[in-house]
C-alpha positions in Angstrom: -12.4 4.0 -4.6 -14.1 0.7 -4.3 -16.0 -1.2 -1.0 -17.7 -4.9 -0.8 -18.4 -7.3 1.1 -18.6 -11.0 0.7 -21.0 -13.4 2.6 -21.1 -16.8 2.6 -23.8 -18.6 5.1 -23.3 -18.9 8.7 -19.9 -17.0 8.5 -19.3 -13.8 7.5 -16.6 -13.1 4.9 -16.0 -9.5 4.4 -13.5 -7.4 2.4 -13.5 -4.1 2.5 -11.3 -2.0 0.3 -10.1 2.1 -0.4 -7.6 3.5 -2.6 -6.5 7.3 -1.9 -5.8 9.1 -5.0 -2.2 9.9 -6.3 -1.0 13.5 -4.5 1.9 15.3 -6.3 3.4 18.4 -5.2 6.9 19.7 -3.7 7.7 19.8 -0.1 8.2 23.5 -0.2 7.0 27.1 1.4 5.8 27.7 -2.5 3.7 24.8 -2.8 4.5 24.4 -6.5 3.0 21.1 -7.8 5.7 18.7 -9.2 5.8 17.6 -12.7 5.6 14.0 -12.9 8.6 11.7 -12.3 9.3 9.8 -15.4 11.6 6.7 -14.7 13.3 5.5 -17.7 14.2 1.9 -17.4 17.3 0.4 -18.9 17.9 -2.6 -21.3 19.5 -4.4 -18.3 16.4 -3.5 -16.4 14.0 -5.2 -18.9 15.2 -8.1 -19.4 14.9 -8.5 -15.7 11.2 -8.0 -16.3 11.3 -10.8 -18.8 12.0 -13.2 -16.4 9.3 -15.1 -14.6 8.9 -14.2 -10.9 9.4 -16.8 -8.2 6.7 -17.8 -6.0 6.1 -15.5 -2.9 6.2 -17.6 0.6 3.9 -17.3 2.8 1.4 -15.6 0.5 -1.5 -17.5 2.3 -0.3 -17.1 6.0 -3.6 -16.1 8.2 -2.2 -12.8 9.8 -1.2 -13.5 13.7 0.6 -11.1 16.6 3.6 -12.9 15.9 4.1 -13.2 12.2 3.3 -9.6 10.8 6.9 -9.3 9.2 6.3 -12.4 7.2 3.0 -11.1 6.3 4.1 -7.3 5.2 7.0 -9.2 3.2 4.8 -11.8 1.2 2.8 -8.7 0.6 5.5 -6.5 -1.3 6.4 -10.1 -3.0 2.8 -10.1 -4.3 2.5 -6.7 -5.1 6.0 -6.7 -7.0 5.0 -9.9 -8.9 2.6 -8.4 -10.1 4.4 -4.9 -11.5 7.1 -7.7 -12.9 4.6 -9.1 -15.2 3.0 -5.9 -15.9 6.7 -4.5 -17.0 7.2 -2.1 -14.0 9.9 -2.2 -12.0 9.6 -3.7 -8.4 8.9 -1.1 -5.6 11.9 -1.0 -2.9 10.6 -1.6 0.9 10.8 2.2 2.7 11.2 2.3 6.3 9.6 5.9 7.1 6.6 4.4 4.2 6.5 1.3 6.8 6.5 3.6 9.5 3.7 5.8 7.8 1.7 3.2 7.0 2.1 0.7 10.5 0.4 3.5 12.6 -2.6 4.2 10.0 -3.1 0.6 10.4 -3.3 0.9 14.1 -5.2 3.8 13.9 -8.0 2.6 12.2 -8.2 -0.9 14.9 -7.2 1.9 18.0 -10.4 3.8 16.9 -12.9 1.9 14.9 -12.8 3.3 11.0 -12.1 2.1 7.8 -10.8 5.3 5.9 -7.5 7.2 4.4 -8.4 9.9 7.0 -8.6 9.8 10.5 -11.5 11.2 12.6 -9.2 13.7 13.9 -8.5 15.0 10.4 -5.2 13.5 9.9 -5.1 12.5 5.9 -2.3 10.5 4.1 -0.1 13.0 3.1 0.2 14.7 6.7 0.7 10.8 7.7 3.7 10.9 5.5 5.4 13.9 5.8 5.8 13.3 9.5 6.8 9.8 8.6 10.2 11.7 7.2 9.8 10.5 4.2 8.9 13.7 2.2 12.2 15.7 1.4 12.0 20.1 1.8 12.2 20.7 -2.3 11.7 17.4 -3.1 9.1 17.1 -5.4 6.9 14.1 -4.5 4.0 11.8 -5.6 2.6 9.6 -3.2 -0.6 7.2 -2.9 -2.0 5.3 -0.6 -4.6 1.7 -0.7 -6.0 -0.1 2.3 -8.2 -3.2 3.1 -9.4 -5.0 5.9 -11.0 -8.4 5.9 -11.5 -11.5 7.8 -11.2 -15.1 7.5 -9.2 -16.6 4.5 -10.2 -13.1 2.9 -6.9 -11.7 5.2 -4.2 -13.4 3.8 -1.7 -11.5 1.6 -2.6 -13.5 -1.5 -6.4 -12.6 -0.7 -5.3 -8.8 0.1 -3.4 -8.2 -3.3 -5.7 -10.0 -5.6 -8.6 -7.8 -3.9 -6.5 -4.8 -4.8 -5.7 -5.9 -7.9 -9.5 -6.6 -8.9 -10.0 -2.5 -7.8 -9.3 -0.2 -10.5 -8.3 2.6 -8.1 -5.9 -0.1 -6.5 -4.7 -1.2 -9.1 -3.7 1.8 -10.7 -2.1 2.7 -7.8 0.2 -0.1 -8.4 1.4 -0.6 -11.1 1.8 3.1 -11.3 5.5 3.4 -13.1 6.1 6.5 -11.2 6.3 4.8 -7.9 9.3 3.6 -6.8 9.2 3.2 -2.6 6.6 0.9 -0.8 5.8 0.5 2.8 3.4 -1.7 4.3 1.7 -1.6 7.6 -0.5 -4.5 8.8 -2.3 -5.2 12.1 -4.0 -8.8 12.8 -7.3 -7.8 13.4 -9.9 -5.5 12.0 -11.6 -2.7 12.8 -14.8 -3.8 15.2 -17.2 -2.4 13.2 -16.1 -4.6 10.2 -14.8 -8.1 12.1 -18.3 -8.9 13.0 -16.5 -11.1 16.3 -14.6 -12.9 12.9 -10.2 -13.2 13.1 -9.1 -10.8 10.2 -6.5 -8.2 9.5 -6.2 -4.3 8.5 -3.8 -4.0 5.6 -2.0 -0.6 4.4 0.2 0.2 1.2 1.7 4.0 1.1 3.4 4.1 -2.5 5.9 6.9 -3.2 8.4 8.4 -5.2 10.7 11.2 -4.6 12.0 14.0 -7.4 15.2 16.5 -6.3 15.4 19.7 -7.6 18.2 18.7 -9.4 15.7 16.4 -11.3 17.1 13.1 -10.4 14.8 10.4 -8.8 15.6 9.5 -5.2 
């Protein structure tokens, strides 16, 4: 888990980041932790990889009310360029992950923290499994990284290359094992961190899903 902040003169730039730690384990009454999902990938699938990814639009769009869908969508484009020329696979767009993490997002404005667990206790994974997207005997890793910063620092080009500069975040993804993606952003920060500055609260929740037949979902 890393946190900075950035200032520049007059104005203050500030950045601030967390990555939760990867959770595995089965949805289950035993509890049973899951043996990691191993994707294999094809021939077809890397030379896929091989290609050169496209620019991602709006990758430097200031986050507004009005334009959060193109935000979270240059986001994934970011974060998925980046697995492409690492050799992972791209993550597929979730809606219970977008669901998940919209209202941890909102949380954190609604009530003024900067954390992967609420003041009320609520952590990522209870986030998720009332999502829907955690499966009864489904084993399951998930993972989660946030930011919030303001200025030019709350674009999605800003956001990713933060994360990408974060160990924890990074890891997080272009972890292999994750397959799903859902992003949740808000266009402003929490008050304790906007010092009166325009800026934006950013979430990732990574995920993948294992039956008990074995096969990936």
């Amino acid at each position: 888990m890393g946190r900075s902040s950035i200032n520049r003169n007059a104005r203050r730039l500030v950045v601030r980041l967390a990555s939760a730690l990867v959770l595995a384990g089965v949805l289950a009454a035993t509890g049973a932790a899951a043996t990691p999902v191993a994707l294999a990938a094809s021939h077809r699938q890397s030379e896929r990889r091989a290609a050169a990814p496209a620019p991602c639009a709006n990758a430097n769009l200031t986050p507004t009310s009005e334009n959060i869908p193109q935000i979270a969508t240059a986001t994934l484009c970011l974060i998925n360029r980046q697995r492409v020329l690492h050799h992972e696979r791209p993550l597929r767009d979730n809606t219970d992950l977008d669901r998940a993490a919209t209202a941890h997002s909102e949380d954190m404005v609604a009530k003024d923290y900067f954390d992967h667990t609420s003041p009320s206790g609520d952590a990522m994974i209870d986030r998720i499994k009332a999502s829907g997207y955690l499966t009864r005997g489904y084993g399951y890793e998930v993972g989660e990284n946030i930011e919030c910063g303001t200025l030019w620092l709350a674009t999605p080009a800003s956001t990713v290359a933060a994360w990408m500069g974060s160990p924890g975040h990074r890891a997080n993804i272009l972890n292999s094992r994750f397959v799903d993606s859902g992003i949740g952003v808000v266009a402003q920060s929490p008050a304790e961190y906007a010092d009166n500055q325009t800026g934006a609260t950013y979430t990732q929740d990574f995920g993948s899903l294992k039956a008990p037949n074995g096969l990936i979902s």
